[in-house]
C-alpha positions as CSV (number, residue, x, y, z in Angstrom):
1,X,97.6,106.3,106.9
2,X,100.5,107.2,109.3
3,X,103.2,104.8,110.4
4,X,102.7,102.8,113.5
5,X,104.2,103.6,116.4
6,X,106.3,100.3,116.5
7,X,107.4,100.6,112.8
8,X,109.0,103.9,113.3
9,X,110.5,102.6,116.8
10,X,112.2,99.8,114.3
11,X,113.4,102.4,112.0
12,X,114.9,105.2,114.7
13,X,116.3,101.6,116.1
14,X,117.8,100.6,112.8
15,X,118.8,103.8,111.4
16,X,119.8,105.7,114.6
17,X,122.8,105.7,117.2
18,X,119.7,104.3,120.2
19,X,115.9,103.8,120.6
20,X,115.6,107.9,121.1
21,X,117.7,109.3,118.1
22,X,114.9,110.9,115.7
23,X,117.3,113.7,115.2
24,X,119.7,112.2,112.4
25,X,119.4,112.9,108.5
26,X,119.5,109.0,107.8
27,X,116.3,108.3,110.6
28,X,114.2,111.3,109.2
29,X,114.5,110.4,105.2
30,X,113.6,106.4,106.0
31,X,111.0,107.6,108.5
32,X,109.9,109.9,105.5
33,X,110.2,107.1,102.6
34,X,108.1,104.8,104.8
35,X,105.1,107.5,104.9
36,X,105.4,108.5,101.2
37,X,104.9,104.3,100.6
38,X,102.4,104.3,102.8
39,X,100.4,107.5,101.4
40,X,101.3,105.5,97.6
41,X,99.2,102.8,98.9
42,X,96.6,105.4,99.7
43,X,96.5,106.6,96.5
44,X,95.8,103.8,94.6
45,X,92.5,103.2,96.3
46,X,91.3,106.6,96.6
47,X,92.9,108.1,92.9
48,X,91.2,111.6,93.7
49,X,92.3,112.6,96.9
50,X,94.3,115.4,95.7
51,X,94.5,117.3,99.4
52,X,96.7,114.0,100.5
53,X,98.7,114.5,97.3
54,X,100.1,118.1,98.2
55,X,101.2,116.3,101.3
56,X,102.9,113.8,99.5
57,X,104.5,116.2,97.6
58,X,105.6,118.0,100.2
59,X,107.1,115.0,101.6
60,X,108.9,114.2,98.8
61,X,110.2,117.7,98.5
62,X,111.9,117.2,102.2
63,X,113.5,113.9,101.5
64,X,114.9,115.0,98.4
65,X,116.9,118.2,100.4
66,X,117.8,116.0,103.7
67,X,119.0,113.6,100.9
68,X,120.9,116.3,99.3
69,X,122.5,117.6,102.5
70,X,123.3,113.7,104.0
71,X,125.3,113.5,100.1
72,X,127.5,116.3,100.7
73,X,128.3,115.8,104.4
74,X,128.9,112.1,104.0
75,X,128.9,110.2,100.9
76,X,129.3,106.8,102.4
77,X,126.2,107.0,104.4
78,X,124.1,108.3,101.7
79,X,125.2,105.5,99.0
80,X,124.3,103.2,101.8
81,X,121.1,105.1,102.8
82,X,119.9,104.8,99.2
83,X,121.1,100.6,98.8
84,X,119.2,100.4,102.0
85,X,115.8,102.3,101.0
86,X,115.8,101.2,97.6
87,X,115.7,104.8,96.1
88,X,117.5,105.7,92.6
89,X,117.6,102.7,90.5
């Protein structure tokens, strides 16, 4: 149910200035989209696991202000955050 240690070593790669950088906006909100899609999966085969689902929530609560704060300090790397994620269709 978490991410794999060589996913998220793709996604600090991809999203981050090197293989270490964990501490940008951009790494933490794709780090956090790929464990909300993973707890989704979750979810459909176990429906009442509602502990998880506060988790979830929670998750989705912190995306939603880092993606707030990356929108007001730089617009350009949120609109391209969002294309790349595939958030807000």
């Amino acid at each position: 149910m978490s991410v794999g240690k060589e996913r998220k070593h793709e996604i600090v790669e991809k999203f981050g200035a090197g293989a270490v950088d964990t501490g940008r906006a951009e790494v933490q909100v794709a780090l956090l989209t790929e464990r909300i899609v993973d707890l989704q999966r979750h979810f459909k085969e176990n429906p009442k696991d509602f502990h998880s689902r506060r988790g979830l929530l929670k998750m989705v609560g912190k995306r939603k202000r880092m993606l707030e704060y990356l929108k007001n300090e730089d617009i350009e790397k949120y609109r391209s955050l969002i294309k790349e994620l595939g958030l807000r269709r």
